[in-house]
N, C-alpha and C positions, 0 to 999 in steps of 0.2 A: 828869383824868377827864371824861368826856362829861357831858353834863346830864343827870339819872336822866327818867325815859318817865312821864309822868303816867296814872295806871291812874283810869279808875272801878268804882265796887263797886252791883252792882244785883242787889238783894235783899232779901224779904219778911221776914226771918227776924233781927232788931235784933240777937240775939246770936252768932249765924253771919256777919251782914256786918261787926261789930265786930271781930273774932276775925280776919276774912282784911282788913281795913282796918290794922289794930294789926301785922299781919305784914309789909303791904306797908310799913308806915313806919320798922318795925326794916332794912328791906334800902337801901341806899345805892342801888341801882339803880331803884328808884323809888320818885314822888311821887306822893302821895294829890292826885287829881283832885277828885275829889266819891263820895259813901255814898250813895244813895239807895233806898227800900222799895219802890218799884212802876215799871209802863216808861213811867206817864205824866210822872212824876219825872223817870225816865230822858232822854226825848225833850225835855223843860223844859230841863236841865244842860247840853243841847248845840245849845240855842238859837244862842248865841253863838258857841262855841268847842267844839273838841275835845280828846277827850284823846288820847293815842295808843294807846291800850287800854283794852277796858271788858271787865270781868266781870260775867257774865249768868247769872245763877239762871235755870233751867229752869220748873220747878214753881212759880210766884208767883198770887195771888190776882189777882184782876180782867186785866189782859194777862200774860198769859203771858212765859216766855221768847218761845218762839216768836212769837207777833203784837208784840212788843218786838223782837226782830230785825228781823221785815218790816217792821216803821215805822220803825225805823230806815236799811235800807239802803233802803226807798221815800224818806225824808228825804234820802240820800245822803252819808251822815256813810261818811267813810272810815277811820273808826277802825279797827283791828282787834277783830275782839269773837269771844271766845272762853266756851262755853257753861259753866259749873262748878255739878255738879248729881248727885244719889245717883242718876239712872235712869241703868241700861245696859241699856236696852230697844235694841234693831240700830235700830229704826222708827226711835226719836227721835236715834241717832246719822247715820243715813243724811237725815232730814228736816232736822235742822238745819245739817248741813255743805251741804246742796244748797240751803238759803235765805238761805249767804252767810254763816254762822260759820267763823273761821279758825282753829277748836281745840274740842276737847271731851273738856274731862275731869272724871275725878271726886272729889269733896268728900275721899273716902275716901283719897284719897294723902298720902304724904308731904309734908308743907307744904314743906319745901326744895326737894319735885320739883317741886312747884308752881310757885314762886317762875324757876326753873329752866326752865319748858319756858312759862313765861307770854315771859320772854327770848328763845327761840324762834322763837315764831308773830311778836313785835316785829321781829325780823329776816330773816322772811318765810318761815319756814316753817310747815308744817301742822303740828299737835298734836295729838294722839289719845292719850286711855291705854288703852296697850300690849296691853291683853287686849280692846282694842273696837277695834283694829286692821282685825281680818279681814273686821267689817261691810264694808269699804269698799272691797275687793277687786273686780276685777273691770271696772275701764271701758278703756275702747278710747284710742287715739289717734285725732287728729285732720290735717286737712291744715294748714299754715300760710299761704294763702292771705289769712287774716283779717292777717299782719302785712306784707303788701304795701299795705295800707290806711290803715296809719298814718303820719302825717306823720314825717319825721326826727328831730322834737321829742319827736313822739308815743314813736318807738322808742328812744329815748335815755332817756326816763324810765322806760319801762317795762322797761328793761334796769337802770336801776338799783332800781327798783321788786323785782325779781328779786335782787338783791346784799343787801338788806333795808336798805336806806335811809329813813328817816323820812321825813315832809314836810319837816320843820326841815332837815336835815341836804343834802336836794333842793335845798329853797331860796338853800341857804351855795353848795352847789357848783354852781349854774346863775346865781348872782347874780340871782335874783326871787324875789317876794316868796312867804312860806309861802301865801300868799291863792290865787296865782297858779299856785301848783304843784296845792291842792288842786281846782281848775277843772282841771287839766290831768290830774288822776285821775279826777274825775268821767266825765270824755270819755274815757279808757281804757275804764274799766269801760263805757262803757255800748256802746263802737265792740266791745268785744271779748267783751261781752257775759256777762263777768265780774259776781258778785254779791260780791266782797271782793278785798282787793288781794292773801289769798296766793292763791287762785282765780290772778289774773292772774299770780305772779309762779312758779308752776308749770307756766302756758301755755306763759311766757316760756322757759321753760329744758327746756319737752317740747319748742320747735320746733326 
């Protein structure tokens, strides 16, 4: 078996982040990163290192979900970070997938689906629950002109980036360092102007 995806749990609420911390450590699929109550916590955890998924309370006292995403993808942590949270307001499902969350779902689901589509967004797909779907309807393609741009390193990663490849897993199969790969996502997103890596790796397989 693979090594289990290290998840953080970012959330106001002691006995809702206990509750989805305690869940993730019953599943062999992943390992508890770090708990943490606010996004200034948040943004402190990932000083050093990331995890490869973080869960993001909406609704939190002092920075929000939201200003906890933009500082973090302003920080340029490439974690996947997917939003889990009781509003299905369209506004807040449409505002925070377009500021670079790669999933949004809600508290109210089945904890298995949870567990299950958190697996998902990790191997580069989008997540949405299913009845806040339709908010998102509606955008256009694009030309791919943007991937004549990228170096052949550049499109090699971002093709695997697409297949849903970790950093770790980039690193094993390119022989460089996991350091050296996340420098090499950084410069995806920003040449392609992507806000999260499923953003890009959606790009990748509309062109």
């Amino acid at each position: 078996m693979s090594k289990p995806w290290s998840v953080m749990v970012v959330d106001d609420h002691p006995l809702l982040r206990r509750g989805i911390c305690q869940l993730l450590t019953l599943d062999e699929r992943y390992d508890l990163f770090a708990e943490v109550g606010s996004g200034v916590d948040a943004l402190a955890a990932v000083a050093e290192d990331e995890p490869d998924l973080i869960l993001l309370d909406l609704n939190m006292k002092g920075m929000s979900g939201l200003d906890t995403l933009n500082a973090l993808r302003q920080e340029e942590v490439t974690s996947h970070i997917v939003i889990l949270t009781v509003s299905d307001a369209a506004e807040d499902v449409r505002t925070l997938i377009q500021a670079g969350a790669d999933g949004y779902l809600l508290k109210d689901s089945e904890p298995e689906q949870i567990l299950d589509q958190v697996e998902q967004v990790i191997t580069g797909k989008q997540v949405i629950t299913e009845r806040l779907q339709s908010y998102l309807q509606g955008s256009g393609g694009e030309d791919d002109s943007w991937w004549q741009e990228l170096t052949p390193r550049e499109q090699e990663i971002a093709r695997l980036i697409a297949e849903g490849m970790s950093n770790k897993l980039l690193a094993e199969k390119l022989f460089i360092s996991e350091g050296t790969v996340k420098v090499h996502v950084k410069n995806l997103l920003r040449k392609t102007d992507c806000r999260s890596r499923v953003e890009l790796a959606v790009k990748v397989l509309q062109k």
